[in-house]
DRENDO-1510 file (C-alpha; in Angstrom, 1 decimal, always signed):
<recs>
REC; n; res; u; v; w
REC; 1; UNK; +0.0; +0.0; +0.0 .
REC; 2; UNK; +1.2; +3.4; -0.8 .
REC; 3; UNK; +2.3; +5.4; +1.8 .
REC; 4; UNK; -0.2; +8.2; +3.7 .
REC; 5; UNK; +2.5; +10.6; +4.2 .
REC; 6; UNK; +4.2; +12.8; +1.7 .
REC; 7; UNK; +6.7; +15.6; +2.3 .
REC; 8; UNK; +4.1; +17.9; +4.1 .
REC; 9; UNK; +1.8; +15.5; +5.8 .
REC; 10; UNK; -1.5; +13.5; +4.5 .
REC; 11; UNK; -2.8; +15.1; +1.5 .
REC; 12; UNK; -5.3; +14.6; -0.8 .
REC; 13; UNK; -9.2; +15.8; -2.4 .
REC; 14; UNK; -11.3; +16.5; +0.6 .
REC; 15; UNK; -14.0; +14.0; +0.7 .
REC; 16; UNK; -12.8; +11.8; -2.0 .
REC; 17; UNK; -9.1; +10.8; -0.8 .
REC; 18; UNK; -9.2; +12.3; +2.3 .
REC; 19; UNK; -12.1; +11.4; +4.4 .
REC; 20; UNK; -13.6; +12.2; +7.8 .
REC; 21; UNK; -12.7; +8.5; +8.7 .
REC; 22; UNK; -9.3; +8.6; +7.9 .
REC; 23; UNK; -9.2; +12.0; +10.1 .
REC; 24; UNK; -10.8; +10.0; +12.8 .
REC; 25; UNK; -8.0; +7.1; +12.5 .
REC; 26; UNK; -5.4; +10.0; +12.7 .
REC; 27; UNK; -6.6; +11.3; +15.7 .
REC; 28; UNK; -6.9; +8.1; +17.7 .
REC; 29; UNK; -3.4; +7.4; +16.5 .
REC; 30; UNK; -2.0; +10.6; +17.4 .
REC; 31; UNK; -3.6; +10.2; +20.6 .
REC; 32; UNK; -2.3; +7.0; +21.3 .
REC; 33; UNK; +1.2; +7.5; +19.8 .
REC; 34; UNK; +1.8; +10.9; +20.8 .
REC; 35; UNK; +0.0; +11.4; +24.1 .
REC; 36; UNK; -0.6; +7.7; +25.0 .
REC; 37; UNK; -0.8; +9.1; +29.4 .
REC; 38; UNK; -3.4; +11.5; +28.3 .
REC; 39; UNK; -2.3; +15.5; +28.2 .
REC; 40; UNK; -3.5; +17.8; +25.5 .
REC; 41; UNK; -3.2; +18.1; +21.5 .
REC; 42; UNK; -3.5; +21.1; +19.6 .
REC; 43; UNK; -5.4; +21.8; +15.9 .
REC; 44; UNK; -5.8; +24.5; +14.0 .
REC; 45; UNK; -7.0; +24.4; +10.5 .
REC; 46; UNK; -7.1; +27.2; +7.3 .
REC; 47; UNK; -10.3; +28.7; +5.4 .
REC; 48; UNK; -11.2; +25.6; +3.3 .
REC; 49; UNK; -14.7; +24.4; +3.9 .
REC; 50; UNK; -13.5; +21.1; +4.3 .
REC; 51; UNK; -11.8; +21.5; +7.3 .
REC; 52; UNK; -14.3; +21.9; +9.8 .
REC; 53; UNK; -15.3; +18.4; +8.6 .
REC; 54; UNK; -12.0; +17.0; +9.1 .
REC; 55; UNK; -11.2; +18.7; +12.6 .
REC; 56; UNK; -13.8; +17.6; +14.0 .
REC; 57; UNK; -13.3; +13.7; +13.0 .
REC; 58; UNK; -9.9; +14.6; +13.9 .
REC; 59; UNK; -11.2; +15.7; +17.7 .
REC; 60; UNK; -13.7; +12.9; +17.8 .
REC; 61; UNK; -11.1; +10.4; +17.4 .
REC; 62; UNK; -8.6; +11.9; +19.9 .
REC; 63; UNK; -11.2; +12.3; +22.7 .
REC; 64; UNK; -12.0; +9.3; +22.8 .
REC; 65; UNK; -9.0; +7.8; +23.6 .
REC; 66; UNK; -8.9; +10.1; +27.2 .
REC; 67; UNK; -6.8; +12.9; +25.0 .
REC; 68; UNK; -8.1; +16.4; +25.4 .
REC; 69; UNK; -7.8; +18.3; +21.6 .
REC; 70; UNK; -7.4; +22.7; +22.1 .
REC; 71; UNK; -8.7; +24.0; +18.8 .
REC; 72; UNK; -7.1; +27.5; +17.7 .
REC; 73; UNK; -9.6; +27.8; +14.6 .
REC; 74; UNK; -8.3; +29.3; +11.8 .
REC; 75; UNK; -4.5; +29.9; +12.0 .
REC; 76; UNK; -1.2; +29.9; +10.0 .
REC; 77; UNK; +0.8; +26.8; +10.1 .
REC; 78; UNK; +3.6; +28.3; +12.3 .
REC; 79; UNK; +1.4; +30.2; +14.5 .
REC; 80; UNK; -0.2; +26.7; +15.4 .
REC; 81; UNK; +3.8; +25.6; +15.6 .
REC; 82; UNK; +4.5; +28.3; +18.0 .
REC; 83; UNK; +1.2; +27.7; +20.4 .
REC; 84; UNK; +2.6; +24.3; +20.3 .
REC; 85; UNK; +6.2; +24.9; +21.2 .
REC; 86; UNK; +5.2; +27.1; +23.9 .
REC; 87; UNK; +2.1; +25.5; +25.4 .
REC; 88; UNK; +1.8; +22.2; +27.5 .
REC; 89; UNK; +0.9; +20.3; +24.5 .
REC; 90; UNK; +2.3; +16.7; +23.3 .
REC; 91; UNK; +1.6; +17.6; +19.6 .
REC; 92; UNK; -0.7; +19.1; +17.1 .
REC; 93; UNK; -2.7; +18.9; +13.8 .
REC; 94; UNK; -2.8; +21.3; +11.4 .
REC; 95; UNK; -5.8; +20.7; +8.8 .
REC; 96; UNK; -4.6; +22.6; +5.8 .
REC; 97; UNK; -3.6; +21.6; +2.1 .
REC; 98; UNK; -1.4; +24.4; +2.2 .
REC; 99; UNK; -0.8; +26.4; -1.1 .
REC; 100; UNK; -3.2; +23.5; -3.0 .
REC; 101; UNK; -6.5; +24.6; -4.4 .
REC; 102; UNK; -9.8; +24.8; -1.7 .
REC; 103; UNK; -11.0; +20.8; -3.0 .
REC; 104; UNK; -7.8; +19.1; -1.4 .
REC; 105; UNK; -7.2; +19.3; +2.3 .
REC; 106; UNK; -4.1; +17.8; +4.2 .
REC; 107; UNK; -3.8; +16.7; +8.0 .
REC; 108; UNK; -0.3; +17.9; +8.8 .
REC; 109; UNK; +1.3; +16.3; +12.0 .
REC; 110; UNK; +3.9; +18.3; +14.5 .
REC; 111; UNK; +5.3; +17.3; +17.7 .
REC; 112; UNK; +5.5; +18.8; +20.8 .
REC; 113; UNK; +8.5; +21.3; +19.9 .
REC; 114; UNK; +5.8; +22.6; +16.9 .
REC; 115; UNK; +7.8; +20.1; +14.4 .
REC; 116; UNK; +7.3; +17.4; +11.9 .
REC; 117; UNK; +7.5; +14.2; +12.7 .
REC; 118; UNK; +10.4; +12.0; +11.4 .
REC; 119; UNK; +9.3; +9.8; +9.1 .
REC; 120; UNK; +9.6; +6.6; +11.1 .
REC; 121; UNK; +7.3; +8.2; +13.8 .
REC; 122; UNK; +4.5; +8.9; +11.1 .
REC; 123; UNK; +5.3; +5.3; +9.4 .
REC; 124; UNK; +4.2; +4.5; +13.5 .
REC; 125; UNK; +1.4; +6.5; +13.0 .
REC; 126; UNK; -0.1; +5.0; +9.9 .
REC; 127; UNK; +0.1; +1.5; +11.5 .
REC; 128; UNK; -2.1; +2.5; +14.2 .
REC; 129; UNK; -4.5; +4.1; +11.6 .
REC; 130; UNK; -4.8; +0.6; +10.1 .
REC; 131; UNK; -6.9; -0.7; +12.9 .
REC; 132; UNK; -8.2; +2.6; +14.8 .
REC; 133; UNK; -11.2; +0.3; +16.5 .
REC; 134; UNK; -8.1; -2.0; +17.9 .
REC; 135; UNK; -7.1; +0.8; +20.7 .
REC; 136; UNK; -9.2; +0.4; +23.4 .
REC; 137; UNK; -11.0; +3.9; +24.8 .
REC; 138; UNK; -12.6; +5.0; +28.2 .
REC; 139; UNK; -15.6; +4.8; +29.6 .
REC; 140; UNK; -17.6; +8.5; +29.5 .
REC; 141; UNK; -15.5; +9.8; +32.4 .
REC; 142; UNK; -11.8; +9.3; +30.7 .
REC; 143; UNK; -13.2; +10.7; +27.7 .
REC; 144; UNK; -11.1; +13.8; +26.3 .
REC; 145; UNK; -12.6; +17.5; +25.5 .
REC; 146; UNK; -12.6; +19.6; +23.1 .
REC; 147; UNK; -11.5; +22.9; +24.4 .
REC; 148; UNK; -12.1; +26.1; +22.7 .
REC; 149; UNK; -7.9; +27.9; +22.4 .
REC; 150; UNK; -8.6; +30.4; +19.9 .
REC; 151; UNK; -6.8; +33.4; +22.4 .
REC; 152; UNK; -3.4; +31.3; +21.7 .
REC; 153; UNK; -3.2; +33.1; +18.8 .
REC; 154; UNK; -3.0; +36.1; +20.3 .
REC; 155; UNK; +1.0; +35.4; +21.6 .
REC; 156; UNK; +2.1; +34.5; +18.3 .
REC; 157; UNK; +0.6; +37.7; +17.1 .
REC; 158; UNK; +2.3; +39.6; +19.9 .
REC; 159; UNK; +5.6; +38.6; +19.5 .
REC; 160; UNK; +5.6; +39.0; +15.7 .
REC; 161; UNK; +4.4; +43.0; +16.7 .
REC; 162; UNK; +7.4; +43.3; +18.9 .
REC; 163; UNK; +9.7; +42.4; +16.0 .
REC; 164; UNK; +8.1; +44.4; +14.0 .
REC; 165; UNK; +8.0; +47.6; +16.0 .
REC; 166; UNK; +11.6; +47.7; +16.0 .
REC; 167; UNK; +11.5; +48.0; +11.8 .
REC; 168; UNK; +10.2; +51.4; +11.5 .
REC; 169; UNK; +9.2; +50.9; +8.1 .
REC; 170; UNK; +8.0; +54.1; +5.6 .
REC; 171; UNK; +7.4; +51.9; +2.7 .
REC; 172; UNK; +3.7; +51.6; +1.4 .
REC; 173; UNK; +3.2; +48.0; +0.9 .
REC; 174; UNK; +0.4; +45.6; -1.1 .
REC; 175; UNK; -0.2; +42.4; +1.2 .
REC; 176; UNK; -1.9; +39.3; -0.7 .
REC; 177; UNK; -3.1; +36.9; +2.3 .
REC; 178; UNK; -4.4; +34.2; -0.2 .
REC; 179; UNK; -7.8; +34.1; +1.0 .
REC; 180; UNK; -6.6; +31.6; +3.9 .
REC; 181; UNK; -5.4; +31.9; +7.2 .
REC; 182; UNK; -2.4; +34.6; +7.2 .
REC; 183; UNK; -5.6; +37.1; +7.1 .
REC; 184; UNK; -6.0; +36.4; +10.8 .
REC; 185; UNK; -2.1; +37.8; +11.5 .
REC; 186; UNK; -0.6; +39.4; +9.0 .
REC; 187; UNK; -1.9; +42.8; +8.5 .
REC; 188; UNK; -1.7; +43.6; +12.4 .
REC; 189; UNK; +1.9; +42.0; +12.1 .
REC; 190; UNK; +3.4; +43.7; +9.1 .
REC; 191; UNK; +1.3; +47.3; +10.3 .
REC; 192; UNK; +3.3; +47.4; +13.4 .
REC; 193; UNK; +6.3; +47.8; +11.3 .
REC; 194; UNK; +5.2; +51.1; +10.6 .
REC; 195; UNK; +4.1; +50.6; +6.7 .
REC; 196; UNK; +1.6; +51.9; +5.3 .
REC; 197; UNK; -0.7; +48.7; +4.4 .
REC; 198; UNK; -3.4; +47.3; +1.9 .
REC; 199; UNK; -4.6; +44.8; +1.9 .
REC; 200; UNK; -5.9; +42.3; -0.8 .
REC; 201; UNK; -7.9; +38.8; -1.5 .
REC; 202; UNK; -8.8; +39.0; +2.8 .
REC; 203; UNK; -12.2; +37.2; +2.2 .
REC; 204; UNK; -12.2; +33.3; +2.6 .
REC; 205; UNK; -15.8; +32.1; +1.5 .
REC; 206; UNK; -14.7; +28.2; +1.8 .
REC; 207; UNK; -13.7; +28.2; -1.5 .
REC; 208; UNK; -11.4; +30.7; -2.7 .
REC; 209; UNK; -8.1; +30.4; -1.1 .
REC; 210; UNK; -5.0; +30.6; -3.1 .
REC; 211; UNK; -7.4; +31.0; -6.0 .
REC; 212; UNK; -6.0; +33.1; -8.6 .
REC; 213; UNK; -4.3; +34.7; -5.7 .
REC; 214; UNK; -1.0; +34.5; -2.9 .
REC; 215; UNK; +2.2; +32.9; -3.2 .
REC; 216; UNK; +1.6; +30.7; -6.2 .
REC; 217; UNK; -0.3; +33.2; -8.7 .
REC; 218; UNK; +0.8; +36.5; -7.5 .
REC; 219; UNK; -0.5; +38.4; -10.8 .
REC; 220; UNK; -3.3; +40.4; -9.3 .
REC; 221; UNK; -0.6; +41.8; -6.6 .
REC; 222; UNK; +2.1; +42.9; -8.8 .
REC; 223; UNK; -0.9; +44.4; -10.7 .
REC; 224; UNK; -1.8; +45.9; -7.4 .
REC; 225; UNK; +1.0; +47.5; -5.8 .
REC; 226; UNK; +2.0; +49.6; -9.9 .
REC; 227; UNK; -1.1; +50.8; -9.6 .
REC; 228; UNK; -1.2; +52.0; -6.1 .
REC; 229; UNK; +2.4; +53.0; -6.4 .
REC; 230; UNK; +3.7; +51.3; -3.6 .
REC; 231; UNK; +7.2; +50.3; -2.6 .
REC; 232; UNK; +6.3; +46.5; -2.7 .
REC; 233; UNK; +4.0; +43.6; -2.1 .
REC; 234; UNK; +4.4; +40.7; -0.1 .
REC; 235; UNK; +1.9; +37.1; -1.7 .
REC; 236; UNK; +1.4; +34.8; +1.2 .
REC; 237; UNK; -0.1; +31.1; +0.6 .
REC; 238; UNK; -3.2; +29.4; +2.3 .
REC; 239; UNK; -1.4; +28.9; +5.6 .
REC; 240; UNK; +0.9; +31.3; +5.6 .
REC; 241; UNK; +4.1; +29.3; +5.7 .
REC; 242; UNK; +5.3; +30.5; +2.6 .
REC; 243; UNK; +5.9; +34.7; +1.2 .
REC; 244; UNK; +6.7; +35.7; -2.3 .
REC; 245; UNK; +7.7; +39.3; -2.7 .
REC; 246; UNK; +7.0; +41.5; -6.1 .
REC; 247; UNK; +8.8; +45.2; -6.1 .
REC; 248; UNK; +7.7; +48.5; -7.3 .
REC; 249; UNK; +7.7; +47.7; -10.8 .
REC; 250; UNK; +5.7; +44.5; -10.5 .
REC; 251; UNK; +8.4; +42.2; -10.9 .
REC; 252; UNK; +8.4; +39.2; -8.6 .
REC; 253; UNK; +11.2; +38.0; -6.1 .
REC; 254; UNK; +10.8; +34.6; -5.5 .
REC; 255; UNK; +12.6; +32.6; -2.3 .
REC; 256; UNK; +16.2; +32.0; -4.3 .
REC; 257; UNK; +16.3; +36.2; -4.0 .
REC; 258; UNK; +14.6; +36.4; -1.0 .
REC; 259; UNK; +17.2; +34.2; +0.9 .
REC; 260; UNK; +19.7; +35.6; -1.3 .
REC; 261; UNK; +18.9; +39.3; -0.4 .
REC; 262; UNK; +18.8; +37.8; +3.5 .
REC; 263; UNK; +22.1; +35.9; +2.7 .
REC; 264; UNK; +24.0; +38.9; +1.6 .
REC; 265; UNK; +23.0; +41.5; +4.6 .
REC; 266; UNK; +23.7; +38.9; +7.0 .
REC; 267; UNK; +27.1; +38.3; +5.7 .
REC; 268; UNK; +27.5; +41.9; +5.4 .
REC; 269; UNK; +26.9; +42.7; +9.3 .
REC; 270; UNK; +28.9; +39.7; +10.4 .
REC; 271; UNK; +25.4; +37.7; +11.3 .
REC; 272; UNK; +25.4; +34.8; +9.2 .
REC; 273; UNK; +26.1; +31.8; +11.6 .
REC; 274; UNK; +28.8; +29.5; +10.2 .
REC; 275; UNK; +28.7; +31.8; +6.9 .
REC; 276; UNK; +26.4; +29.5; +5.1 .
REC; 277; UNK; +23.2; +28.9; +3.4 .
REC; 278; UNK; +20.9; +26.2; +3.3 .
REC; 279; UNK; +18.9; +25.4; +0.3 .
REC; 280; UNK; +17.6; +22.5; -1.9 .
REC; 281; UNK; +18.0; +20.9; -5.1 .
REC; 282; UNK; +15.2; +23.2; -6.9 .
REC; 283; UNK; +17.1; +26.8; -6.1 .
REC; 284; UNK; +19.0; +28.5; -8.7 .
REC; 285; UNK; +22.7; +27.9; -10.1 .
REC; 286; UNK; +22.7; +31.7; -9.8 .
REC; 287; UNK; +22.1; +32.4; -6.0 .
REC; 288; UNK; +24.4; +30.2; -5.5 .
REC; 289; UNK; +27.1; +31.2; -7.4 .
REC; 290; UNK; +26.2; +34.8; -6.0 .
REC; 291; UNK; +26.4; +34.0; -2.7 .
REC; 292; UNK; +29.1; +31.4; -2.7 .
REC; 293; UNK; +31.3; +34.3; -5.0 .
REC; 294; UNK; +31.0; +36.3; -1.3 .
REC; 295; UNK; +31.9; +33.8; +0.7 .
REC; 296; UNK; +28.7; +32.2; +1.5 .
REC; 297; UNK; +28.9; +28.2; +1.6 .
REC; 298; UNK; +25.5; +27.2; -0.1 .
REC; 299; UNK; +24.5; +23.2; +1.4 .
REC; 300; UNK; +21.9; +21.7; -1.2 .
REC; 301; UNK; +19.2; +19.0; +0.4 .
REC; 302; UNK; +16.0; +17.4; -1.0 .
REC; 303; UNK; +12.9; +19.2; -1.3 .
REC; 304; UNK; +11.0; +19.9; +2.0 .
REC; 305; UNK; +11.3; +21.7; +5.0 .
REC; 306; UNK; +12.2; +19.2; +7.4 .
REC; 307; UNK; +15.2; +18.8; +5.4 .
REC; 308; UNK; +16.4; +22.3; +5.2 .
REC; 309; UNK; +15.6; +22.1; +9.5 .
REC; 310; UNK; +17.9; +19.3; +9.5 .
REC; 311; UNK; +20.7; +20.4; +7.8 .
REC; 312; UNK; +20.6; +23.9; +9.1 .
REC; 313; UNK; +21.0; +22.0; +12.7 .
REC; 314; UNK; +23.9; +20.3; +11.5 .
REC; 315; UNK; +25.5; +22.8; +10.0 .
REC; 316; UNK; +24.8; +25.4; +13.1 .
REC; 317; UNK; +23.2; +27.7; +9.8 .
REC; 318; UNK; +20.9; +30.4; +11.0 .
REC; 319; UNK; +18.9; +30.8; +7.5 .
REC; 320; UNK; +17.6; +28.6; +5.0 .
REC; 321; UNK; +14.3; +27.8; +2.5 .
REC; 322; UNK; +13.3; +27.0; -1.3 .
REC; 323; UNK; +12.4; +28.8; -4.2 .
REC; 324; UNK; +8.7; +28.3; -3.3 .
REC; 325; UNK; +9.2; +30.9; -0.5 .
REC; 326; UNK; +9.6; +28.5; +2.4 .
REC; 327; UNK; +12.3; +30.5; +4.4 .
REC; 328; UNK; +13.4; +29.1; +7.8 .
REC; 329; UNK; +14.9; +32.3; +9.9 .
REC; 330; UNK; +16.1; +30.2; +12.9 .
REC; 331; UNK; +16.4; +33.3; +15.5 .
REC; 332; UNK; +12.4; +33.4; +14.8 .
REC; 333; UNK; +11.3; +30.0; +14.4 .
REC; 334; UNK; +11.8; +26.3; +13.3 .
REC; 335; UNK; +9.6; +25.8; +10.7 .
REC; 336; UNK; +8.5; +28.5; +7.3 .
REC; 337; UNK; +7.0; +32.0; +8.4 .
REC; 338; UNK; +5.6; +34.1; +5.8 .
REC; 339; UNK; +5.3; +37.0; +7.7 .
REC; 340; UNK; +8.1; +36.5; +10.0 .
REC; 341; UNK; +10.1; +36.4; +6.5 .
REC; 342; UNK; +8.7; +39.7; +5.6 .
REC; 343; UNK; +9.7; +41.5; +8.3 .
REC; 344; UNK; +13.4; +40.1; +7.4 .
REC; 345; UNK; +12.6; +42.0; +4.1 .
REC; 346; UNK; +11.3; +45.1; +5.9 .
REC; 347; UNK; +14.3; +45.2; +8.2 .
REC; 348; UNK; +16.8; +44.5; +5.9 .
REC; 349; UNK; +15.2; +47.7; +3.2 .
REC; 350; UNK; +14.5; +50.1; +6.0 .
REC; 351; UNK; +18.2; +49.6; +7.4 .
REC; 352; UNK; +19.4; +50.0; +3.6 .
REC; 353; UNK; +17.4; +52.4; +1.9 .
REC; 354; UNK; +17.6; +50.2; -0.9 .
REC; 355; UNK; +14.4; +49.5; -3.2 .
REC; 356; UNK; +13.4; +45.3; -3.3 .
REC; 357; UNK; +13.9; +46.0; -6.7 .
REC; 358; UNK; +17.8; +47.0; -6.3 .
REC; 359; UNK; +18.4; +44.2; -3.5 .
REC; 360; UNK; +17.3; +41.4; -5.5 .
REC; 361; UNK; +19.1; +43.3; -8.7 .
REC; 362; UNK; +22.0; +41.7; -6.6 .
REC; 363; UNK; +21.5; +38.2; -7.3 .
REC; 364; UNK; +21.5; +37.2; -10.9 .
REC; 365; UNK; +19.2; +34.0; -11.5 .
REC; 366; UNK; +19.8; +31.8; -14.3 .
REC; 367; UNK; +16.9; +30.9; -16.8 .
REC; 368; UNK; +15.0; +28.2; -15.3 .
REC; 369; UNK; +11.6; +26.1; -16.3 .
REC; 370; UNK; +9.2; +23.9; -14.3 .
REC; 371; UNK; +6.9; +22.2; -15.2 .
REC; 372; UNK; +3.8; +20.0; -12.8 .
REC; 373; UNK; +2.7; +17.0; -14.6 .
REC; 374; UNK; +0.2; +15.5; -13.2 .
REC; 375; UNK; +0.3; +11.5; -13.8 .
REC; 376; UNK; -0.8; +8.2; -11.7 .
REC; 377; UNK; +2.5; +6.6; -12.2 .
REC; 378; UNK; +4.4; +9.2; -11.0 .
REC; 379; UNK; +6.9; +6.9; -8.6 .
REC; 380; UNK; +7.3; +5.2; -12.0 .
REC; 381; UNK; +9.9; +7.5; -13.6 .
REC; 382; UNK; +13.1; +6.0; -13.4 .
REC; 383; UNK; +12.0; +2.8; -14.6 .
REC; 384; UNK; +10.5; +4.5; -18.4 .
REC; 385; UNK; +13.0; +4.2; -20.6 .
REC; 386; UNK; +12.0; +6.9; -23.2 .
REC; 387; UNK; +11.9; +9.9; -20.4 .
REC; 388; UNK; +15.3; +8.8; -18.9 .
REC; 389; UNK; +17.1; +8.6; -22.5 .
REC; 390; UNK; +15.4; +12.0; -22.9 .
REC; 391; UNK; +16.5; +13.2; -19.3 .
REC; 392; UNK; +20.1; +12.4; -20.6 .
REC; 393; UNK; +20.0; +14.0; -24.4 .
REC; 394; UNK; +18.9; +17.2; -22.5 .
REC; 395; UNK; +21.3; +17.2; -20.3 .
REC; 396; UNK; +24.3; +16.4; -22.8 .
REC; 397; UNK; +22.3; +20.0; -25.1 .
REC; 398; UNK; +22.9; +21.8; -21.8 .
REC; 399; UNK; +26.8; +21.0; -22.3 .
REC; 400; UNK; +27.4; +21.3; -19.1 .
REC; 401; UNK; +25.9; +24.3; -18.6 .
REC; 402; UNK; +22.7; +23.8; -16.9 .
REC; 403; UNK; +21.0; +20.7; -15.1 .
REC; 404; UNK; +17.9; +18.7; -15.5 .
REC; 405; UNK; +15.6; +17.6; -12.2 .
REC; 406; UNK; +12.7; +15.3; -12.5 .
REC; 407; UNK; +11.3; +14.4; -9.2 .
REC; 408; UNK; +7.8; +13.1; -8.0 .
REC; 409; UNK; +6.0; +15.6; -5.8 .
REC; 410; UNK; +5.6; +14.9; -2.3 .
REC; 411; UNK; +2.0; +16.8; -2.2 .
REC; 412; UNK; +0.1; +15.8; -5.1 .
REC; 413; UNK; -0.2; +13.4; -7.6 .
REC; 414; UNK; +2.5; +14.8; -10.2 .
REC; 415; UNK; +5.9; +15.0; -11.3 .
REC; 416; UNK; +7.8; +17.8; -11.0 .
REC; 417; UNK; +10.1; +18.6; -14.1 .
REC; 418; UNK; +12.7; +21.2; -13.7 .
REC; 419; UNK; +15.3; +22.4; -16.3 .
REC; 420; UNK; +18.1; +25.3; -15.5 .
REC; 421; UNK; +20.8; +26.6; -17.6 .
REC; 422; UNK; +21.9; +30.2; -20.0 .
REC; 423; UNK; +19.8; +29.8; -22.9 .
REC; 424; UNK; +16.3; +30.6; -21.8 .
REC; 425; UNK; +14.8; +29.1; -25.1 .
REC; 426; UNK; +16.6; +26.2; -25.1 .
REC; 427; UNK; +15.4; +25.7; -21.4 .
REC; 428; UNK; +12.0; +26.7; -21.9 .
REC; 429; UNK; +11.7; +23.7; -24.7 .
REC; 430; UNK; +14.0; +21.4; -23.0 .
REC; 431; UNK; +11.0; +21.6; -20.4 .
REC; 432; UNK; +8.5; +21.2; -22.6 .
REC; 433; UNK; +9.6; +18.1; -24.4 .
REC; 434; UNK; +10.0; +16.3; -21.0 .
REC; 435; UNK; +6.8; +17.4; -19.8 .
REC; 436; UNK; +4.6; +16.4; -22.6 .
REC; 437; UNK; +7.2; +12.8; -22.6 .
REC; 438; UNK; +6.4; +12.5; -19.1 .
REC; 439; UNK; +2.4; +13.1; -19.2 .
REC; 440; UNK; +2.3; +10.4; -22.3 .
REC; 441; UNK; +4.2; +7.6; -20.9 .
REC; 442; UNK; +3.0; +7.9; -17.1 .
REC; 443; UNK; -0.7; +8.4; -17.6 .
</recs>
C-alpha cells in the first residue's frame, strides 16, 4: 500500500481521498502514539470548507482515547507551531492543504516542539491508523474534550508585533493573504512595522483560497501595488508558511532572491552563523554562485522543510528555504513563516534604503523552467526508458551548462520537471519536451 504521508503530511481531495474516517483514524493514532498518558493536542485548520469536517473527526477520534484536543480555529501553520512549542501540549494537527487549491485538504502532524515528525514516527502513526477500532477507549469519564484555544493566537501575534515595531518601516506596501489563514495575523503584524498597508484577496468564502491569488499566482498583486504606487507587495499562501515578494515595478522576487537578499545582509553585518546557506535541489545555479562568490557556503538537500531544518541543525546555519518561498529564519522559528520572512525584508530595506527592486538586482538567477505533470504513475519515472534517454540527451544540449531535475511531488499526484541553464529558449523547450514525454508515458 502506498504510503499516507508525503513531504508535508497527509494530503489529498477532501471528501474523496481524504475522508472524515481517515481524520478519525489520525486522531486516535495521534492520541495514542503521541500522548498515550493523556495530556492535550493542539489543531488549527485554514479557510477551506472542508476543514471543519475533518477537525472535528480529527477531535472525535482523539477524545475518545482520554486525550483532550485545544482547537485554535483558523490559524497559520507556524502560528499553530509556535502555540505548540510554547504551550503544555504533546503535539498538534494542522488541517490545511497548504498552497493546494480549496478541493484538497491535508492533516499535517507536529510534535510537541511545533515540528514534523520523522518519518519513522509517522510510518508509527499510519500503523495504528490501520486498525483505529483496535485501541481500546474510556468509559464516558476518561473521555477527552474539546476545548475552545482560539486566544493562543494572540501570543504569536504579539511577539511578531514586537519584531516588527523595532523596523520602522515608511514603505507603502500591497499584502496578498491568499484568502486563507495569514488574514487572521498578517496585517496587524506587518502594520506594526510602521508601513503603510493594503490589503488584498482577505475574504475566505470556503472556497477561494489561493485561487488566482497568494504565493503561487501573485499576478493580481504585482498588478496591485503599480497601480497604487507602492514600494512592494508581499503574496502569502493558504497557511501562511510561505511569502513571495513582487517590487515596485511588479516584478516578482521569488525565495532564491529572497534568501539571497537575507544571505548577503547577513554576511555583510557579520550575522550569518557559520557563513552558510541552506537550500535544496530546486534553487537556482545563480544564487548560488552569487552567494558562494561572497563567501557564503550554499549546502543543497531534497525538497521539504524538514530537510532544510535538519541540515541547518547540522550545520549550526541560522537561514535557509526554497524557491517556493519556504524560508526558515532560525532566531524566529523552526519551521517556514511568511510573515516573520517579511519582516526580514522590511528590516533588511529600511536599514538600507535600498528598493526590493535594487536588492534582489543583486542576485543574478539563471533561466529556469518547471513544469507540474500531473500523472498516476508518478513513482514510476526511473524505470521509463524513453523519459530517462530524454533526461540524458537534455542534459548532454545543456553541455554542461545547466541541469535537468525530475522528481515526483511529495504533495500531489504529479511529477515535478525542472530544467536550468543560459539559454532561456533552449530551457523553456527542454521543459516542454520532457513534460509532454512525461504526461504520455506515465498516464
Amino acid at each position: 500500500m502506498a504510503r499516507l504521508f508525503g513531504t508535508d503530511g497527509i494530503r489529498g481531495v477532501a471528501n474523496v481521498d481524504l475522508v472524515a474516517p481517515l481524520a478519525y483514524a489520525l486522531g486516535r493514532a495521534a492520541a495514542q502514539r503521541l500522548a498515550p498518558e493523556g495530556g492535550a493536542i493542539a489543531l488549527g485548520q485554514d479557510t477551506r470548507r472542508s476543514c471543519d469536517m475533518l477537525a472535528a473527526a480529527l477531535v472525535a477520534g482523539a477524545t475518545s482515547l482520554g486525550v483532550d484536543v485545544h482547537r485554535l480555529g483558523v490559524v497559520p501553520t507556524p502560528a499553530l507551531a509556535h502555540a505548540t512549542a510554547r504551550g503544555a501540549f504533546r503535539a498538534a494537527v494542522m488541517v490545511s492543504a497548504s498552497h493546494n487549491p480549496a478541493n484538497d485538504n491535508g492533516l499535517k502532524v507536529l510534535d510537541r516542539d511545533g515540528l514534523k515528525l520523522e518519518e519513522a514516527l509517522e510510518d508509527e502513526l499510519e500503523r495504528l491508523m490501520d486498525a483505529p477500532d483496535a485501541l481500546a477507549g474510556p468509559g464516558n469519564d476518561g473521555l477527552g474534550r474539546e476545548i475552545d484555544a482560539s486566544e493562543l493566537l494572540e501570543g504569536y501575534i504579539a511577539e511578531r508585533c514586537q519584531r516588527a515595531a523595532r523596523i520602522g518601516s515608511t514603505l507603502h506596501v500591497v499584502v496578498d493573504c491568499a484568502n486563507g489563514s495569514a488574514g487572521r495575523t498578517a496585517p496587524t503584524i506587518l502594520a506594526a512595522s510602521g508601513a503603510r498597508l493594503a490589503v488584498i484577496h482577505d475574504a475566505p468564502d470556503g472556497s477561494n483560497i489561493n485561487l488566482d491569488c497568494g504565493a503561487t499566482d501573485p499576478r493580481s498583486l504585482a498588478a496591485e501595488v503599480v497601480a497604487r504606487g507602492a514600494g512592494l507587495g508581499f503574496a502569502l499562501d493558504g497557511d501562511g508558511d510561505r511569502l513571495i515578494a513582487v517590487d515596485h515595478t511588479g516584478a516578482v522576487v521569488d525565495g532564491d532572491r529572497i534568501m539571497g537578499i537575507l544571505a548577503l545582509d547577513r554576511l555583510a553585518r557579520g550575522a550569518l552563523a557559520g557563513e552558510v546557506l541552506v537550500a535544496t535541489v530546486l534553487s537556482n545555479g545563480g544564487l548560488v554562485a552569487t552567494v558562494e562568490s561572497a563567501g557564503v557556503r550554499v549546502v543543497r538537500t531534497p525538497v521539504g522543510d524538514r530537510h532544510i531544518l535538519a541540515a541547518m541543525l547540522a550545520e549550526g546555519a541560522d537561514l535557509g528555504g526554497e524557491k517556493s518561498g519556504h524560508v526558515i529564519v532560525r532566531e524566529h522559528s523552526l519551521t517556514g513563516d511568511g510573515v516573520a520572512t517579511a519582516l526580514e525584508l522590511l528590516d533588511v530595506l529600511a536599514r538600507t534604503g535600498r528598493s526590493l527592486a535594487e536588492a534582489a538586482g543583486a542576485i543574478a538567477l539563471y533561466p529556469q523552467q518547471q513544469r507540474t505533470v500531473t500523472v498516476r504513475r508518478r513513482d514510476e519515472w526511473e524505470s521509463e526508458p524513453a523519459l530517462r534517454a530524454a533526461i540524458v540527451d537534455a542534459e548532454e544540449r545543456l553541455a554542461g551548462r545547466g541541469r535537468v531535475l525530475v522528481r515526483p511531488s511529495g504533495t500531489e499526484p504529479a511529477l515535478r520537471v525542472m530544467v536550468e541553464g543560459e539559454d532561456g529558449e533552449l530551457v523553456s523547450a527542454l521543459a516542454d519536451r520532457l513534460a509532454a514525454l512525461a504526461e504520455e508515458r506515465l498516464h
